[in-house]
VMD Tcl script that draws the C-alpha trace (Angstrom):
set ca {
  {14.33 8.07 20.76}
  {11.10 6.42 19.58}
  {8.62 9.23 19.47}
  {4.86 8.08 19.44}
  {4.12 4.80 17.28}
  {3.35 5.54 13.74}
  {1.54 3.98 10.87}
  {2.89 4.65 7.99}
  {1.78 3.40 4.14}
  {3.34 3.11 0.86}
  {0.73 3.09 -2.14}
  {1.54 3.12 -5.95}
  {0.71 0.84 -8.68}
  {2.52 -2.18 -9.89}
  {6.34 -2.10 -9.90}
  {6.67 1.38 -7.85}
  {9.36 -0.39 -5.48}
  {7.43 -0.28 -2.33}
  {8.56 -3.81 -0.35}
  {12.36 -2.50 -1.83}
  {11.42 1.29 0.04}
  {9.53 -0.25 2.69}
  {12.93 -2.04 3.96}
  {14.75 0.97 3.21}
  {12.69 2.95 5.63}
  {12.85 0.50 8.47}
  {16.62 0.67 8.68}
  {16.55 4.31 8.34}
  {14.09 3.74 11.04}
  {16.61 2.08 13.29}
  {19.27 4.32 12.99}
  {17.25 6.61 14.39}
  {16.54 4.25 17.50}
  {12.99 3.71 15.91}
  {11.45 -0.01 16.10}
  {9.29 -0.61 13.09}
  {7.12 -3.65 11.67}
  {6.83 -4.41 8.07}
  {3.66 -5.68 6.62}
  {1.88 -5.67 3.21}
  {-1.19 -6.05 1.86}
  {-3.30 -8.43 1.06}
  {-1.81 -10.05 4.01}
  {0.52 -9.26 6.95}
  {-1.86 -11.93 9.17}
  {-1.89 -15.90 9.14}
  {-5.71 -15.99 7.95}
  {-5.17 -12.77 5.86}
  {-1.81 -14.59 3.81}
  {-4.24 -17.34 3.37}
  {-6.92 -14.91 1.59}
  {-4.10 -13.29 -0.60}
  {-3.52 -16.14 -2.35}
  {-6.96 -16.23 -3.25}
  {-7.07 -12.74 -4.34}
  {-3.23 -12.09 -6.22}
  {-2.88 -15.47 -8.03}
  {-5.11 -17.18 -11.48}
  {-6.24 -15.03 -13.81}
  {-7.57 -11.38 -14.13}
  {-11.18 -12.78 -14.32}
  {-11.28 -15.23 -11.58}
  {-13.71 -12.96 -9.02}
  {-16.10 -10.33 -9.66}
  {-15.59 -7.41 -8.58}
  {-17.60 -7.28 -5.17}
  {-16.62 -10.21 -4.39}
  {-12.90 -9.41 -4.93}
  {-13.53 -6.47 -2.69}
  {-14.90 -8.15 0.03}
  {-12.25 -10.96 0.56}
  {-9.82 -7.58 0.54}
  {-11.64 -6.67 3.03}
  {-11.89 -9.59 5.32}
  {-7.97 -9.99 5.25}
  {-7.86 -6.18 6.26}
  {-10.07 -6.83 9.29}
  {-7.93 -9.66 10.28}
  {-4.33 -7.77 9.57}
  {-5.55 -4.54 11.33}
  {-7.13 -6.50 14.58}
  {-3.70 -9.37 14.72}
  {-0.87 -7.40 13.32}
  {-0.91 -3.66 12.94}
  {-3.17 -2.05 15.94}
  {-0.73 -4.77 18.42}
  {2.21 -3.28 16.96}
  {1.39 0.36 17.55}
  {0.07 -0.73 20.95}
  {3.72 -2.17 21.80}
  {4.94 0.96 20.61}
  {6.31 0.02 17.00}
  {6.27 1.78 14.11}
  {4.09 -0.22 11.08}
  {5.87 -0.07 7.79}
  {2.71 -1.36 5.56}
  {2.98 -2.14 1.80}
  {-0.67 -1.30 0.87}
  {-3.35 -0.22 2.78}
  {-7.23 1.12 1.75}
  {-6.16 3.63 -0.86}
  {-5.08 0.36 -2.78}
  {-8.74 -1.04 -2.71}
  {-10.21 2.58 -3.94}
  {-7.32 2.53 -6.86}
  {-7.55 -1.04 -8.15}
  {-11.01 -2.35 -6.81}
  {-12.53 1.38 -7.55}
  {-11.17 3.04 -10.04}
  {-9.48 0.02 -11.94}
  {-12.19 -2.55 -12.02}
  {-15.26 -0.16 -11.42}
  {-16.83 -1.08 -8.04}
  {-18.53 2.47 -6.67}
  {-16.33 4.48 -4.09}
  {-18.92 4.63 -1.84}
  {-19.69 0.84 -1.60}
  {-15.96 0.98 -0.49}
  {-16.75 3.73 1.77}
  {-19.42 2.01 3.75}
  {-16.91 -1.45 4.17}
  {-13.81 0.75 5.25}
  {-15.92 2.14 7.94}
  {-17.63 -1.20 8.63}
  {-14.38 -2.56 9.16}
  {-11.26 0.13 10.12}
  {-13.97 2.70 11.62}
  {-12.29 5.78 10.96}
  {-8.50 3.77 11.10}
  {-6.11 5.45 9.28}
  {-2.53 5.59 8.21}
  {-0.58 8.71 9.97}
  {1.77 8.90 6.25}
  {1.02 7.82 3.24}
  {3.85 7.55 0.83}
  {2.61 7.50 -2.83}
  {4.83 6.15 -5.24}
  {4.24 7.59 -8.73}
  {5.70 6.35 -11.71}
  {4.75 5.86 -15.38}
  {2.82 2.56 -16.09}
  {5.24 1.15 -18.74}
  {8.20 1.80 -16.70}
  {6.49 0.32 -13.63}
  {5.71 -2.77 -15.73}
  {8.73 -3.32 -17.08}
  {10.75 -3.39 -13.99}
  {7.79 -6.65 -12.93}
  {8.55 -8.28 -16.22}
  {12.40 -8.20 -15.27}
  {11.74 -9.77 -11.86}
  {10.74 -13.25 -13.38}
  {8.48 -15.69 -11.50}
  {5.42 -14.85 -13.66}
  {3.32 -12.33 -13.59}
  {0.63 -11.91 -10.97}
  {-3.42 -11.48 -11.32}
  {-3.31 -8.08 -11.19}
  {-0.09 -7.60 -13.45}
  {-2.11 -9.34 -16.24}
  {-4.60 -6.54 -16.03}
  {-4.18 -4.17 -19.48}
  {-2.41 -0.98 -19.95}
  {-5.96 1.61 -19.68}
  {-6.18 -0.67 -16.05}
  {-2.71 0.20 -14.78}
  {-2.79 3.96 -16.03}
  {-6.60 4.21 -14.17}
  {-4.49 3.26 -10.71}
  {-1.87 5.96 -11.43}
  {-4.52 8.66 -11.57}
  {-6.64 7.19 -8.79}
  {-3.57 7.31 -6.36}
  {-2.32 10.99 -7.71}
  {-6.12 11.92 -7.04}
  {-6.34 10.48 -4.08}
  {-2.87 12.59 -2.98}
  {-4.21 15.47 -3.90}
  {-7.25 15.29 -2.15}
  {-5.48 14.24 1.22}
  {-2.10 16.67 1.58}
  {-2.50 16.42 5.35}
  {-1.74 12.46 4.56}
  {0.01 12.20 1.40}
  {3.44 13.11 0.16}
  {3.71 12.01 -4.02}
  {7.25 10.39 -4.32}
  {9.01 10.42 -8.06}
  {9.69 6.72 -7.92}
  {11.11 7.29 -11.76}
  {14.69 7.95 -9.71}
  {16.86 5.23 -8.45}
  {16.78 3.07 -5.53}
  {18.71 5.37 -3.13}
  {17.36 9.01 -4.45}
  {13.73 7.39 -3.67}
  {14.42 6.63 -0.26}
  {15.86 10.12 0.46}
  {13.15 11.66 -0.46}
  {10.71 9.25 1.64}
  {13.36 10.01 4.32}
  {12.69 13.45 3.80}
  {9.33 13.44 3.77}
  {9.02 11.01 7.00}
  {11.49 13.10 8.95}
  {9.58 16.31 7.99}
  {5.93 14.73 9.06}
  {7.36 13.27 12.48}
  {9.44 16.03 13.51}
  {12.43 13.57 13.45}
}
mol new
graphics top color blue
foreach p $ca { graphics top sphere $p radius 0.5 }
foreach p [lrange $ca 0 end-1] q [lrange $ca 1 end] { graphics top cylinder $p $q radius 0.2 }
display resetview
């Protein structure tokens, strides 16, 4: 059975495994007789792939910080209004790599820009839109590192960011679980591949009465 159409998230800071979980989930999805849509951000539109390679690629220092928030923003706008709010309409489940928490952890805490300048834009442009799960993957910063240094490929913008950077992300999305337990379920994404996923099965089964 499908149940009511769900948007779910999966936050954490660099190398937390969350395209690796996101798949995971989907098929644990369809087991369950549960379509689902995968999407990330930045992207998960046409125009808002185009801004992501704008915003993930050169180096660390390429846009201020406004204006790094703002083209996150515009590729939101676009992804919610082309790809996500369609899919729930159809009655799919969205699966999405990144949503606003991101923008509060690296464009807010990381890099400085004022939470409630980020505030005002979310509800300029989601109005009150919101994930039904969020899925925070927490890990320690050199582990999650590590595990992008192994993938090869080079590193991207924000992976060139230094250490104090990545560990302000890891406390902005543990603060931000903390402050929303109606949304947010802290996953130890320390564990292996499959023990992660159980526990986001867990924790998805328990929020959607599956």
């Amino acid at each position: 059975m499908s149940g009511s159409a769900r948007f779910i998230t999966l936050e954490g800071g660099e190398g937390a495994g969350k395209s690796t979980q996101a798949k995971k989930l989907a098929a644990a999805l369809r087991k369950h007789g549960i379509g689902s849509v995968m999407t990330r951000e930045p992207g998960g539109s046409p125009g808002a792939e185009e801004i992501r390679e704008l915003i993930v690629h050169g180096e660390p220092g390429r846009w201020d910080t406004l204006t790094e928030t703002l083209l996150i923003f515009a590729a939101r706008a676009d992804h919610v209004r082309r790809t996500i709010k369609p899919a729930l309409a159809a009655g799919q489940w969205v699966i999405c790599d990144r949503f606003t928490d991101s923008t509060f952890a690296y464009q807010g805490a990381g890099r400085g820009m004022a939470r409630e300048t980020i505030r005002r834009l979310d509800a300029l442009v989601l109005h009150d839109f919101r994930p039904d799960l969020t899925l925070v993957l927490d890990l320690p910063v050199e582990v999650g590192l590590a595990r992008t240094n192994s993938r090869g490929g080079g590193a991207t913008r924000f992976e060139k960011f230094d250490l104090e950077f990545h560990e302000r992300l890891r406390q902005a999305f543990l603060s931000i679980a903390r402050r929303n337990p109606d949304r947010c379920v802290v996953i130890d994404a320390s564990q292996g591949p499959g023990d992660v996923a159980a526990d986001i099965w867990k924790a998805v089964a328990k929020r959607s009465k599956l």
